[in-house]
Predicted model as a PDB file, atoms N, CA, C, CB and O in Angstrom, pLDDT in the B-factor column:
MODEL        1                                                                  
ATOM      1  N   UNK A   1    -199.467  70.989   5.225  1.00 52.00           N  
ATOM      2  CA  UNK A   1    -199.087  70.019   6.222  1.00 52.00           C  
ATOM      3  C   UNK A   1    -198.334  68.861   5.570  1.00 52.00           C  
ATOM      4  CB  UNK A   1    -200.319  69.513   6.971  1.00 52.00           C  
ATOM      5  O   UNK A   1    -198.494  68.429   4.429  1.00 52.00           O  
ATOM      6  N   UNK A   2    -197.349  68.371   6.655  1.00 52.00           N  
ATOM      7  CA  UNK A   2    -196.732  66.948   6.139  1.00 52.00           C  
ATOM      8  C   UNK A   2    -197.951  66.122   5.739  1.00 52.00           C  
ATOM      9  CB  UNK A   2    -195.806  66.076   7.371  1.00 52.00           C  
ATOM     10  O   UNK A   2    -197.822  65.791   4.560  1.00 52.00           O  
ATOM     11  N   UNK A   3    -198.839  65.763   6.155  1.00 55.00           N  
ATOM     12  CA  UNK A   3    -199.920  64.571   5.991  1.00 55.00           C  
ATOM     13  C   UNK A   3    -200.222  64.855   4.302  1.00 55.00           C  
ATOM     14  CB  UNK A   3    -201.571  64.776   7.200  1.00 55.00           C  
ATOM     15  O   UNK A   3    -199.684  64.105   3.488  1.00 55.00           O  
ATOM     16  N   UNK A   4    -200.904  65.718   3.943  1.00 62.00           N  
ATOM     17  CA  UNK A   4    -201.011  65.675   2.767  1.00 62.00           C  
ATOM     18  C   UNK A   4    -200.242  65.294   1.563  1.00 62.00           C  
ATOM     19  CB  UNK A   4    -201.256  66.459   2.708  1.00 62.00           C  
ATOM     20  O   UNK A   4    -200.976  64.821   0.695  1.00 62.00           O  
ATOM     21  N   UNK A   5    -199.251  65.340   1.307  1.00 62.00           N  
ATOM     22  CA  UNK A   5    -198.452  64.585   0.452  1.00 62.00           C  
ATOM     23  C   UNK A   5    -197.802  63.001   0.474  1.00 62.00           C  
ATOM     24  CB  UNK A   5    -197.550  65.346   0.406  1.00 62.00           C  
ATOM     25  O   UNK A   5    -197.402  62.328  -0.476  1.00 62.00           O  
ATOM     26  N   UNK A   6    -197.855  62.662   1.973  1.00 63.00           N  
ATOM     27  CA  UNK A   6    -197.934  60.835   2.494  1.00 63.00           C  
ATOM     28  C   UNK A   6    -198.976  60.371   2.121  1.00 63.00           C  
ATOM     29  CB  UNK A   6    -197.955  60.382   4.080  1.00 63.00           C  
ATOM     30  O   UNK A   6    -200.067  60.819   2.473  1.00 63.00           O  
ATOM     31  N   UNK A   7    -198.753  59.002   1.033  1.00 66.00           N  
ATOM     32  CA  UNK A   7    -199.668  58.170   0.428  1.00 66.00           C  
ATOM     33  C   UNK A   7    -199.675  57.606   2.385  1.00 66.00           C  
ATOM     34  CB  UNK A   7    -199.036  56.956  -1.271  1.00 66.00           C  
ATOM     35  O   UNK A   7    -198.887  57.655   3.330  1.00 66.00           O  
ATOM     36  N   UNK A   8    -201.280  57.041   2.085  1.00 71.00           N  
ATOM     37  CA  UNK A   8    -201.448  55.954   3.272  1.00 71.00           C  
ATOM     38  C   UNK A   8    -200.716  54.279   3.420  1.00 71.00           C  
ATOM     39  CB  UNK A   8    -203.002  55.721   3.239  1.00 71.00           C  
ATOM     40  O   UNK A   8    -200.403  53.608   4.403  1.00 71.00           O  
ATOM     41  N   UNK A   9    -200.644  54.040   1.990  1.00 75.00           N  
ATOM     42  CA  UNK A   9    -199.895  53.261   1.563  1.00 75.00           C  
ATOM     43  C   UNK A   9    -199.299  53.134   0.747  1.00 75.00           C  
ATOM     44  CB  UNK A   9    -200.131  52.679   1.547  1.00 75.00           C  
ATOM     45  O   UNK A   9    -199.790  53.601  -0.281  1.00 75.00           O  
ATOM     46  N   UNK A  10    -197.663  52.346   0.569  1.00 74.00           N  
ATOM     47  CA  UNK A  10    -196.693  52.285  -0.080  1.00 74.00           C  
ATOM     48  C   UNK A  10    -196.505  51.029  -1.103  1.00 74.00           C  
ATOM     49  CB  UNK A  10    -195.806  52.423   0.808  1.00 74.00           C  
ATOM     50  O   UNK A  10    -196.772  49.927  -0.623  1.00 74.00           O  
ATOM     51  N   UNK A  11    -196.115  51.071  -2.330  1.00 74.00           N  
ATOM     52  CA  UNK A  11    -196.217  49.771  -2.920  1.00 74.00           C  
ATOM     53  C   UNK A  11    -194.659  49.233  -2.397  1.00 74.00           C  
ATOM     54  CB  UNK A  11    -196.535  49.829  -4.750  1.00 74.00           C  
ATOM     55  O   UNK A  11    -193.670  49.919  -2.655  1.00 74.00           O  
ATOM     56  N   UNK A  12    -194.588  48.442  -1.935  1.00 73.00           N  
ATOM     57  CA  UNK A  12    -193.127  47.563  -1.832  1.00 73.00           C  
ATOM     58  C   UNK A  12    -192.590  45.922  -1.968  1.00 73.00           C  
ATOM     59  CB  UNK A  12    -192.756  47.802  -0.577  1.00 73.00           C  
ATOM     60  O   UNK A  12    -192.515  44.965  -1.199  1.00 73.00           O  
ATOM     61  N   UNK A  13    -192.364  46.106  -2.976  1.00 80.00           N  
ATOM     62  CA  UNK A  13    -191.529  44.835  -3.824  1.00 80.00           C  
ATOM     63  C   UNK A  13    -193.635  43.667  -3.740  1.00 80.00           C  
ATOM     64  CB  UNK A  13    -189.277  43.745  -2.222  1.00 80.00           C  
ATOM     65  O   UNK A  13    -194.009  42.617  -3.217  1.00 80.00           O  
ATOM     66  N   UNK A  14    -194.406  44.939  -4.732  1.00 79.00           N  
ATOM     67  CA  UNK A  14    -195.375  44.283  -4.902  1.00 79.00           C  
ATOM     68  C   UNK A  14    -196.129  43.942  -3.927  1.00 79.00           C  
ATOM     69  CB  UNK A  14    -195.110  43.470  -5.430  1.00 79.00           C  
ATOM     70  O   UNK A  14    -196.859  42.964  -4.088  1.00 79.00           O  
ATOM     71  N   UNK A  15    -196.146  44.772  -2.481  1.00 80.00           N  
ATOM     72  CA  UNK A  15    -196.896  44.367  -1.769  1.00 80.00           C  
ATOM     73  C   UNK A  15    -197.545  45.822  -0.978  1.00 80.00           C  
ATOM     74  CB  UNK A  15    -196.182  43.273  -1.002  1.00 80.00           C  
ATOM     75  O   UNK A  15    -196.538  46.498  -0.769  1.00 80.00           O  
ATOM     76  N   UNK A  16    -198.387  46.357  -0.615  1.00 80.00           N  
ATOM     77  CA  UNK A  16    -199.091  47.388   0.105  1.00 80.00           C  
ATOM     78  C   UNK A  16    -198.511  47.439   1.639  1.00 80.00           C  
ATOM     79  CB  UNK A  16    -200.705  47.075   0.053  1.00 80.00           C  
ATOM     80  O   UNK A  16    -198.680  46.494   2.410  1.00 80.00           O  
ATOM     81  N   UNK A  17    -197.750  48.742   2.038  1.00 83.00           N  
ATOM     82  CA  UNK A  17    -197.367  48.461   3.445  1.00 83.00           C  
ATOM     83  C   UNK A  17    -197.985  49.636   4.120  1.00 83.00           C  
ATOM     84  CB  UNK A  17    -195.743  48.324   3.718  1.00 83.00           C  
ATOM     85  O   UNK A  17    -198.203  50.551   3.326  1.00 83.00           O  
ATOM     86  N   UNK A  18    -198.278  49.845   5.162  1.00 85.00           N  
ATOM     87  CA  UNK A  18    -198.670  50.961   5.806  1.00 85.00           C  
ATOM     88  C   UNK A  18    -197.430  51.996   5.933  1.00 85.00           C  
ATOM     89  CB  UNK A  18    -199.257  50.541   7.144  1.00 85.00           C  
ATOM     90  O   UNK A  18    -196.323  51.598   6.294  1.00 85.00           O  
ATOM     91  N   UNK A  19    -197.773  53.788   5.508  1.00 83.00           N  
ATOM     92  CA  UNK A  19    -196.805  54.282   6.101  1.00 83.00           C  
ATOM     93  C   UNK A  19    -195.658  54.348   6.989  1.00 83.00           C  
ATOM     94  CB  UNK A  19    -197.109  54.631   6.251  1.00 83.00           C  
ATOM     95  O   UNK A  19    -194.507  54.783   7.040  1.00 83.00           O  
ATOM     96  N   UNK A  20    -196.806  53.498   7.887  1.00 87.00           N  
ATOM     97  CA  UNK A  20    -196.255  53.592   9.634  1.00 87.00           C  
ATOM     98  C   UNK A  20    -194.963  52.519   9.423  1.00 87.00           C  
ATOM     99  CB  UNK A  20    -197.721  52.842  11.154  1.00 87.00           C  
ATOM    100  O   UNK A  20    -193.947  52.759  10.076  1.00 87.00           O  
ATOM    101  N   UNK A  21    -194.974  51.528   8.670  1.00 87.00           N  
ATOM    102  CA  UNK A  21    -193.919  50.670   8.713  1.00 87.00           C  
ATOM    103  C   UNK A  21    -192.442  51.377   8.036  1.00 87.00           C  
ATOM    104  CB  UNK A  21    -194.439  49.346   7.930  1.00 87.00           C  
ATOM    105  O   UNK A  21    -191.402  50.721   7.986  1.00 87.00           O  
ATOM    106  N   UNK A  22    -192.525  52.599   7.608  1.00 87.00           N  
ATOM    107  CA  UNK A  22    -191.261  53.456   7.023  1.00 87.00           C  
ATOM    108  C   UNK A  22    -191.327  53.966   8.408  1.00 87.00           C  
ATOM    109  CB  UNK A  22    -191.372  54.666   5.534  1.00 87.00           C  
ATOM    110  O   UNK A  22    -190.218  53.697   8.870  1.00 87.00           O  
ATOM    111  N   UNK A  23    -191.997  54.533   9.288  1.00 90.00           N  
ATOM    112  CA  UNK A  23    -191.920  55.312  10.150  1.00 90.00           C  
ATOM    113  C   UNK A  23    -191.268  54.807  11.253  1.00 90.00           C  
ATOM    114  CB  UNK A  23    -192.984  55.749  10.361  1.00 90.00           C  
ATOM    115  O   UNK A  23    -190.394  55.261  11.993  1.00 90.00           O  
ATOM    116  N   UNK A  24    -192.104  53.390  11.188  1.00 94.00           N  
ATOM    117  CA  UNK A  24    -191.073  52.066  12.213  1.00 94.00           C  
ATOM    118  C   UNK A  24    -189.513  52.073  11.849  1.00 94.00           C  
ATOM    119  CB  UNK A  24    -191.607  50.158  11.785  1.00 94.00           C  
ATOM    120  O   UNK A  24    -188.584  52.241  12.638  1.00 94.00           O  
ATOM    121  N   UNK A  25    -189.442  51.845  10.434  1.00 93.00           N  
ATOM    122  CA  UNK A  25    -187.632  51.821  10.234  1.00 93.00           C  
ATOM    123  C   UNK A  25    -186.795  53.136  10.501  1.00 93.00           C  
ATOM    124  CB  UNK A  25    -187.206  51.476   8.577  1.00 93.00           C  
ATOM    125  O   UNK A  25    -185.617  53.425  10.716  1.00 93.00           O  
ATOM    126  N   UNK A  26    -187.703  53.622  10.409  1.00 94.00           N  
ATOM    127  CA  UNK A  26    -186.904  55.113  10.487  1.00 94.00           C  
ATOM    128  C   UNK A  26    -186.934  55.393  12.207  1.00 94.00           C  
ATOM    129  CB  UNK A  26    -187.916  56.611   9.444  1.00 94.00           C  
ATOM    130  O   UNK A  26    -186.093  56.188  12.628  1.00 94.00           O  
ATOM    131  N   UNK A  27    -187.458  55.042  12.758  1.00 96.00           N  
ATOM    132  CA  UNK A  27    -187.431  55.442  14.499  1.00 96.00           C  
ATOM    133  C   UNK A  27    -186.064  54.300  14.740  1.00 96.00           C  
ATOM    134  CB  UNK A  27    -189.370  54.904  15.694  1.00 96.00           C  
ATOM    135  O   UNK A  27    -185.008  54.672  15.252  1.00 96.00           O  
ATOM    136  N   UNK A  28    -186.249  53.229  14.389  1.00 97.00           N  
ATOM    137  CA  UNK A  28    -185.447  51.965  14.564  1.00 97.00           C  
ATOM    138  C   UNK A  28    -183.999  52.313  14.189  1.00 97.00           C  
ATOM    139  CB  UNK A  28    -186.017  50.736  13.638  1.00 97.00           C  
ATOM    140  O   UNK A  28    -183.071  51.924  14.898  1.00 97.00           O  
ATOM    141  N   UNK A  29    -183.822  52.947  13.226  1.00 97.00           N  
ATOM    142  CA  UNK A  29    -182.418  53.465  12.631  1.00 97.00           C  
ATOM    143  C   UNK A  29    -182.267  54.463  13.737  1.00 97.00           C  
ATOM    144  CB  UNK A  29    -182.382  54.177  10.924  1.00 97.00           C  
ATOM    145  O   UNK A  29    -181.410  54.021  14.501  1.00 97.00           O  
ATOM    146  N   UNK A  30    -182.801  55.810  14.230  1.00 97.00           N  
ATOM    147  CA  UNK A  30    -182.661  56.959  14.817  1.00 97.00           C  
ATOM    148  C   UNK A  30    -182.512  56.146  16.356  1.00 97.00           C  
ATOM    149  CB  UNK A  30    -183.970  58.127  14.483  1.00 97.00           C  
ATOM    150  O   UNK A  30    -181.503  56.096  17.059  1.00 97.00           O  
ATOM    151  N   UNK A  31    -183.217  55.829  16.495  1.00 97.00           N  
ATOM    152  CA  UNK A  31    -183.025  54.845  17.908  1.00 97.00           C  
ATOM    153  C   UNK A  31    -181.665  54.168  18.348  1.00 97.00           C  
ATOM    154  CB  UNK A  31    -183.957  53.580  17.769  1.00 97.00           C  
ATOM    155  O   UNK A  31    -180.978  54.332  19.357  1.00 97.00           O  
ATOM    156  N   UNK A  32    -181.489  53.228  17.077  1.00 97.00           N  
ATOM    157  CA  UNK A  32    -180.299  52.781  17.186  1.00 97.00           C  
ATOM    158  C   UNK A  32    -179.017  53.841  17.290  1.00 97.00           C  
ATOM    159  CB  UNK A  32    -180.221  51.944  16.121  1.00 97.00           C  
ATOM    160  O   UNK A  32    -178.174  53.822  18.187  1.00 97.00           O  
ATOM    161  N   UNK A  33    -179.075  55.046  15.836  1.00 97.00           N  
ATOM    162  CA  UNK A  33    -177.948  55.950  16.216  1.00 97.00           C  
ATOM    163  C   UNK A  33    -177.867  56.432  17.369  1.00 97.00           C  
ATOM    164  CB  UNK A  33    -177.853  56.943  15.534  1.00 97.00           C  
ATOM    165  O   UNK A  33    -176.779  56.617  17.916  1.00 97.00           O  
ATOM    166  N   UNK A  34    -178.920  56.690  17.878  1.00 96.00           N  
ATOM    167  CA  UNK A  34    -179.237  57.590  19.080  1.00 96.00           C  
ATOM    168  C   UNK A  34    -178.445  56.480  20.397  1.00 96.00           C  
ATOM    169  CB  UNK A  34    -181.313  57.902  19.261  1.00 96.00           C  
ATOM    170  O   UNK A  34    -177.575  56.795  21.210  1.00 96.00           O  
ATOM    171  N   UNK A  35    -179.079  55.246  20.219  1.00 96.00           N  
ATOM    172  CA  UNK A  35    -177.792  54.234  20.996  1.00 96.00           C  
ATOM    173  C   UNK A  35    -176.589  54.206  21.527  1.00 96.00           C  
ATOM    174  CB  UNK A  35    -177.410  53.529  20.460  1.00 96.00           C  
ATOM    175  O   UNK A  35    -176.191  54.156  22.691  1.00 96.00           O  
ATOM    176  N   UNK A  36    -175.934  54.258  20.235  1.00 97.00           N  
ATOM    177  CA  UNK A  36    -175.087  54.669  20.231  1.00 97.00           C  
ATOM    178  C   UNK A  36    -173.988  55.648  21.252  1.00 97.00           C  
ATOM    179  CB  UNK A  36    -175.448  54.879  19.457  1.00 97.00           C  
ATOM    180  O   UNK A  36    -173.105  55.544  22.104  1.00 97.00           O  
ATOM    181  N   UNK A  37    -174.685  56.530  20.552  1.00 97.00           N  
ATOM    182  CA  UNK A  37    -174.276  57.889  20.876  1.00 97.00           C  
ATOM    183  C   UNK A  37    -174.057  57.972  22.505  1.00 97.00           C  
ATOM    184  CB  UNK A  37    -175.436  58.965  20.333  1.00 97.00           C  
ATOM    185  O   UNK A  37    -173.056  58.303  23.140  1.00 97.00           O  
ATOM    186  N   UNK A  38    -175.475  57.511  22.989  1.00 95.00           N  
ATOM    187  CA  UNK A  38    -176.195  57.569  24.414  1.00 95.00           C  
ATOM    188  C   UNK A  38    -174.666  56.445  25.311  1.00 95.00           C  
ATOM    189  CB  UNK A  38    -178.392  56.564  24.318  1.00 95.00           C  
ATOM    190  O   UNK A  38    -173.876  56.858  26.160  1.00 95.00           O  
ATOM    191  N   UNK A  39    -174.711  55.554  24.926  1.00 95.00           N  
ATOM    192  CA  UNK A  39    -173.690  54.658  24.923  1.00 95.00           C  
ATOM    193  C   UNK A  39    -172.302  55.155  25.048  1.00 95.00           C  
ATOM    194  CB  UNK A  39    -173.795  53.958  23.833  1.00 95.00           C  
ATOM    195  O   UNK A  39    -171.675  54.756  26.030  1.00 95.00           O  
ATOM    196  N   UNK A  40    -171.550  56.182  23.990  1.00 96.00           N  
ATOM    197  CA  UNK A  40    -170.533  56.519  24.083  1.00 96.00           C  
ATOM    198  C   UNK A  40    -169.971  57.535  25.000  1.00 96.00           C  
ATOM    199  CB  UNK A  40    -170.385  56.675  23.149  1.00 96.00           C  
ATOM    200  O   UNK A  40    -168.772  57.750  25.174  1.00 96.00           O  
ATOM    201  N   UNK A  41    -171.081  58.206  25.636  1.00 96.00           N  
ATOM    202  CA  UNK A  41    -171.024  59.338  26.492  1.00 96.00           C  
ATOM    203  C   UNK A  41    -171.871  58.408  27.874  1.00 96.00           C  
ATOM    204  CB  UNK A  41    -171.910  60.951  25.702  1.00 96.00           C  
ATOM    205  O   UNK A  41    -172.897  58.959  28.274  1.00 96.00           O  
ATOM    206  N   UNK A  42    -171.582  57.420  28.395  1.00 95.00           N  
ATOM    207  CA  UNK A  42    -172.258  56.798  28.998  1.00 95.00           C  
ATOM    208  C   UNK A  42    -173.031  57.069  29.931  1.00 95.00           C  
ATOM    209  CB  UNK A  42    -171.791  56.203  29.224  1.00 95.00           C  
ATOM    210  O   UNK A  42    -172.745  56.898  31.116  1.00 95.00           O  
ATOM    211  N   UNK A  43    -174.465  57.677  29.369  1.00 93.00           N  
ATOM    212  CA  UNK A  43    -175.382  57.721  29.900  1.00 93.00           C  
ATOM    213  C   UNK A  43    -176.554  57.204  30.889  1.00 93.00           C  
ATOM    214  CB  UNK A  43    -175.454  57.859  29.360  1.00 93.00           C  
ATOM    215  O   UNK A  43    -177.276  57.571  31.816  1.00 93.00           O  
ATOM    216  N   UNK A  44    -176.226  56.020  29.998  1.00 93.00           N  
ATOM    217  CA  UNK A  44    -177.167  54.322  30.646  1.00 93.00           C  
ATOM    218  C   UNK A  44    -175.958  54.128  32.175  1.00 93.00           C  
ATOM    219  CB  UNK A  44    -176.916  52.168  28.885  1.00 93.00           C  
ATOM    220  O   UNK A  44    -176.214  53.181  32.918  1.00 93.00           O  
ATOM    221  N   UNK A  45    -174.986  54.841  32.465  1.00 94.00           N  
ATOM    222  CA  UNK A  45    -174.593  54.351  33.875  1.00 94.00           C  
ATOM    223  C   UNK A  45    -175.546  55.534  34.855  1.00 94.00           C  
ATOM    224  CB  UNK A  45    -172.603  54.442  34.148  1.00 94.00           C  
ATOM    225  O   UNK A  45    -175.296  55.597  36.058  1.00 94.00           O  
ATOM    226  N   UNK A  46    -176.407  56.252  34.376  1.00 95.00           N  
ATOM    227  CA  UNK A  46    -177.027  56.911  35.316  1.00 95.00           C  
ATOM    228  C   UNK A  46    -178.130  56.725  35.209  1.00 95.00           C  
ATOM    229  CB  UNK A  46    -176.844  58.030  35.416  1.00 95.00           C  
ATOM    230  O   UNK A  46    -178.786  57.406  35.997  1.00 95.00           O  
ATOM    231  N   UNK A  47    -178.798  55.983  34.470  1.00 95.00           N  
ATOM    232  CA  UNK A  47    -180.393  55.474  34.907  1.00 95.00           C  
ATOM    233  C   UNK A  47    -180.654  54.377  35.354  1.00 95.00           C  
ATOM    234  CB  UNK A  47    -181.305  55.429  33.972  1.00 95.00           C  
ATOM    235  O   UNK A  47    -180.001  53.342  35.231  1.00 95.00           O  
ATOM    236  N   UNK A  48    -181.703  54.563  35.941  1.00 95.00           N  
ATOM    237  CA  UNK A  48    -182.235  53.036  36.810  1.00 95.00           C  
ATOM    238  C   UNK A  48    -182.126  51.918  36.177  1.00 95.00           C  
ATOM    239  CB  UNK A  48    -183.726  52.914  37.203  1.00 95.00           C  
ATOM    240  O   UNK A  48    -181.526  51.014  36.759  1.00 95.00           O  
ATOM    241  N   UNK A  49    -182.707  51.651  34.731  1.00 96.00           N  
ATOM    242  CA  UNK A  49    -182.981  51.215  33.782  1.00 96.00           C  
ATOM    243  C   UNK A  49    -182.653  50.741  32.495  1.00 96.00           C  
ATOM    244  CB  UNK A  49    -183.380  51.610  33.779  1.00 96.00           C  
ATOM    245  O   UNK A  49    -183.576  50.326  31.794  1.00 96.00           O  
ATOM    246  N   UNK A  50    -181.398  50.731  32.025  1.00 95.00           N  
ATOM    247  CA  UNK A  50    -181.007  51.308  30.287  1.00 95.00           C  
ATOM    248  C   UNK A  50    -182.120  50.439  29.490  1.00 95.00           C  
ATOM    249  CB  UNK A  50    -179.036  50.798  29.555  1.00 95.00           C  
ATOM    250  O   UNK A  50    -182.752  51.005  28.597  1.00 95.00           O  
ATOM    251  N   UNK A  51    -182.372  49.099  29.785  1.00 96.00           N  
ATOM    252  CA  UNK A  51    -183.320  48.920  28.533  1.00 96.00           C  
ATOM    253  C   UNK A  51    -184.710  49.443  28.329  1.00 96.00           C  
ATOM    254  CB  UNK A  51    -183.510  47.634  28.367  1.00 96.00           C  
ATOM    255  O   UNK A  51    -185.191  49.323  27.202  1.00 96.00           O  
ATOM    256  N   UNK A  52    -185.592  50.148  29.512  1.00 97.00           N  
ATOM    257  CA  UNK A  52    -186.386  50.437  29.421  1.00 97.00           C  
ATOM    258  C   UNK A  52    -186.755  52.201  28.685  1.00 97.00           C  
ATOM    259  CB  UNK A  52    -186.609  49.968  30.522  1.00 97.00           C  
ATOM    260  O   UNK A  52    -187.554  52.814  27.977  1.00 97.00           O  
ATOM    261  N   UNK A  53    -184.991  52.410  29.813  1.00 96.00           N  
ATOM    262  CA  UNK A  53    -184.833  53.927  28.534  1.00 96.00           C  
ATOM    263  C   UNK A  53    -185.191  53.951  27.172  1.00 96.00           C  
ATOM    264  CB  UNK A  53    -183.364  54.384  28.225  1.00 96.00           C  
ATOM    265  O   UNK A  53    -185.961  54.739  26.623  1.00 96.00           O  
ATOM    266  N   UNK A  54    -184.347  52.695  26.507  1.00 96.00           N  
ATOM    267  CA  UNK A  54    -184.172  52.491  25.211  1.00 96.00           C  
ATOM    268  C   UNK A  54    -185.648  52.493  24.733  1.00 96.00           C  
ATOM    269  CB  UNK A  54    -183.335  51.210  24.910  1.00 96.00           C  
ATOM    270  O   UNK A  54    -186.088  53.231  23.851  1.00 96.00           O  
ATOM    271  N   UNK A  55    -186.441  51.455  25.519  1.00 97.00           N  
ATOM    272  CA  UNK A  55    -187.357  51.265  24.737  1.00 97.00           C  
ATOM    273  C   UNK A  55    -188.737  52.437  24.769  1.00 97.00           C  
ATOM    274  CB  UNK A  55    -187.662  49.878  25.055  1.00 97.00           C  
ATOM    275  O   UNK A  55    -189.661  52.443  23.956  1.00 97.00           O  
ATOM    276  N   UNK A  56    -188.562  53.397  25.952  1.00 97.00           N  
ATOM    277  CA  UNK A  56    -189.306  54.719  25.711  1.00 97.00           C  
ATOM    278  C   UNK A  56    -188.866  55.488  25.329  1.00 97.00           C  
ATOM    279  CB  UNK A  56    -189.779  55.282  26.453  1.00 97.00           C  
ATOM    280  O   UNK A  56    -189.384  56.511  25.776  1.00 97.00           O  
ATOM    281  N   UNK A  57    -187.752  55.773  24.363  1.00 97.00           N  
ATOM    282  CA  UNK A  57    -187.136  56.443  23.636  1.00 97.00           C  
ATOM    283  C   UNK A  57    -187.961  56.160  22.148  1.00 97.00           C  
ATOM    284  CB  UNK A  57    -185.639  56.094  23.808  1.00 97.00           C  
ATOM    285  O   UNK A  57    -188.601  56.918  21.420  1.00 97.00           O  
ATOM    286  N   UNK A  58    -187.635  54.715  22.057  1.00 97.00           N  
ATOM    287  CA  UNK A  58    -188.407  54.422  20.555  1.00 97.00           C  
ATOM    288  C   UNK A  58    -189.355  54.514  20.643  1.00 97.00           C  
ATOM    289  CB  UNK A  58    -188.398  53.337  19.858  1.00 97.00           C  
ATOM    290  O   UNK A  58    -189.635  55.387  19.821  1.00 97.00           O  
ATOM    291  N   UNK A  59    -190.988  53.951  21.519  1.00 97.00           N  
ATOM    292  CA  UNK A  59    -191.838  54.654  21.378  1.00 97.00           C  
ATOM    293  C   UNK A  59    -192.506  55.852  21.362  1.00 97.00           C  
ATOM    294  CB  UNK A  59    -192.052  54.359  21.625  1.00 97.00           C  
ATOM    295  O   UNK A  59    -193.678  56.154  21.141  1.00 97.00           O  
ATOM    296  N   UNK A  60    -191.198  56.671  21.734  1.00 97.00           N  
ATOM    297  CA  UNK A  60    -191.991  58.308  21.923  1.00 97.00           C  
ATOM    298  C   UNK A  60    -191.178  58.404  20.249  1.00 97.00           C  
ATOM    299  CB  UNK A  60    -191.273  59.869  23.756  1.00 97.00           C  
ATOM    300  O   UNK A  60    -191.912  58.474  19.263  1.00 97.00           O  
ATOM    301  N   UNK A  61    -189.649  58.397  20.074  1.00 97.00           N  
ATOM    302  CA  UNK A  61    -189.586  58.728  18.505  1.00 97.00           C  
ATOM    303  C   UNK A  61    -190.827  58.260  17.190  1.00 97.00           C  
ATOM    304  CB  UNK A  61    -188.198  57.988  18.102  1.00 97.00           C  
ATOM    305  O   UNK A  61    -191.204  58.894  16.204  1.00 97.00           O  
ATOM    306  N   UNK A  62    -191.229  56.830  17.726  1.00 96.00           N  
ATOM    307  CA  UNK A  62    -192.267  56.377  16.984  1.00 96.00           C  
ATOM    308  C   UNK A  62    -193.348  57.128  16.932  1.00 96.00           C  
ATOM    309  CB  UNK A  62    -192.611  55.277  17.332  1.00 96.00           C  
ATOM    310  O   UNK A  62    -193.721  57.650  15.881  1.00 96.00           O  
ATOM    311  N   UNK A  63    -193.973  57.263  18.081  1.00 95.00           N  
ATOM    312  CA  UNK A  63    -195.083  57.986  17.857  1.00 95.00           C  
ATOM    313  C   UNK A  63    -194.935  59.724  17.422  1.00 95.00           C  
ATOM    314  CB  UNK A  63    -195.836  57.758  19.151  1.00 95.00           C  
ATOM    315  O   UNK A  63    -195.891  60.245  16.848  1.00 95.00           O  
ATOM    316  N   UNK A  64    -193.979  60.361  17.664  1.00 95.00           N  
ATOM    317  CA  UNK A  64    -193.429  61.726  16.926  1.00 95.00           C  
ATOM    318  C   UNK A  64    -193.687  61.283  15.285  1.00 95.00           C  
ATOM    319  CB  UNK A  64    -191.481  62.105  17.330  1.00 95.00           C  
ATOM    320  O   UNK A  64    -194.278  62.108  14.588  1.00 95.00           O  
ATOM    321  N   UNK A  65    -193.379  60.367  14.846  1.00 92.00           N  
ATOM    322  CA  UNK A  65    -193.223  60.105  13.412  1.00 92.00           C  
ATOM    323  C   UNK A  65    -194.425  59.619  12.810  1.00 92.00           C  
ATOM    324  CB  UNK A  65    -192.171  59.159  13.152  1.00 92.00           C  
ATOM    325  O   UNK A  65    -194.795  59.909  11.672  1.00 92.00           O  
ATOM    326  N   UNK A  66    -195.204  58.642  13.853  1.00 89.00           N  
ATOM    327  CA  UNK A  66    -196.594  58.109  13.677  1.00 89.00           C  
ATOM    328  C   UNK A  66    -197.347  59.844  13.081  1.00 89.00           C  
ATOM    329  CB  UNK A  66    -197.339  57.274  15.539  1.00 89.00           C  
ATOM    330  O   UNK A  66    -197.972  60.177  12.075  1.00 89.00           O  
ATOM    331  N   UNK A  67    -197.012  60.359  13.943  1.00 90.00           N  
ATOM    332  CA  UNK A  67    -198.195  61.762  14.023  1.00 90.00           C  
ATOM    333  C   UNK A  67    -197.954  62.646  13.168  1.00 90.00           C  
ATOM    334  CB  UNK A  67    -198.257  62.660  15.338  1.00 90.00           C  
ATOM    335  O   UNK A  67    -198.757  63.579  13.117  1.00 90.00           O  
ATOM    336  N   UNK A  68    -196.488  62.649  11.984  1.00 86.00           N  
ATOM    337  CA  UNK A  68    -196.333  63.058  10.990  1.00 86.00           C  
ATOM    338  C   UNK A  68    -197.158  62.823  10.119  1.00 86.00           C  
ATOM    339  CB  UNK A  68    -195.454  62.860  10.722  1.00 86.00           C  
ATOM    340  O   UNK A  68    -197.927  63.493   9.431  1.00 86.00           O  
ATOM    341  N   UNK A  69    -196.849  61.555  10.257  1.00 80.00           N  
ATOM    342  CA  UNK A  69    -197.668  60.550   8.799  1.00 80.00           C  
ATOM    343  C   UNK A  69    -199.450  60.882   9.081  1.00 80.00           C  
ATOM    344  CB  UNK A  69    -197.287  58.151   9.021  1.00 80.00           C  
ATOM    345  O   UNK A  69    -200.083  61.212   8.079  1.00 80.00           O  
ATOM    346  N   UNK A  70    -200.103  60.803  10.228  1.00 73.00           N  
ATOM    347  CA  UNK A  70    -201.575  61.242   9.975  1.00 73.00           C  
ATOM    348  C   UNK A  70    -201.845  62.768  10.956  1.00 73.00           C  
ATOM    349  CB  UNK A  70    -202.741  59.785  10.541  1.00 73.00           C  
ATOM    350  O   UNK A  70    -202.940  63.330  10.936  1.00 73.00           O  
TER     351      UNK A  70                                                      
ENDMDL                                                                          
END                                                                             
């Protein structure tokens, strides 16, 4: 399994971070490309919503990545 080889925590610039905070940047980057993208093929003119899209987009990528890590 992925889990087994993820330390629980990371040393960074001398300080202990939780996995989950790589997992945060990494949804945050994919999110954003994914933005993008969503953006250029303008998608957000057919939902009710665009910021709320956005932002259940990142929590479901987040938690996909959360559930890697444990």
């Amino acid at each position: 399994m992925l889990h087994e080889w993820i330390p629980r925590e990371l040393a960074f610039l001398d300080a202990h971070v939780p996995t989950l905070f790589l997992a945060f940047l990494l949804a945050a980057v994919a999110i954003w490309l994914l933005d993008k993208w969503l953006a250029a093929w303008n998608i957000y003119d057919l939902v009710w919503y665009p910021a709320l899209l956005r932002v259940a987009l990142f929590f479901g990528l987040f938690s996909v990545f959360g559930l890697m890590v444990y």
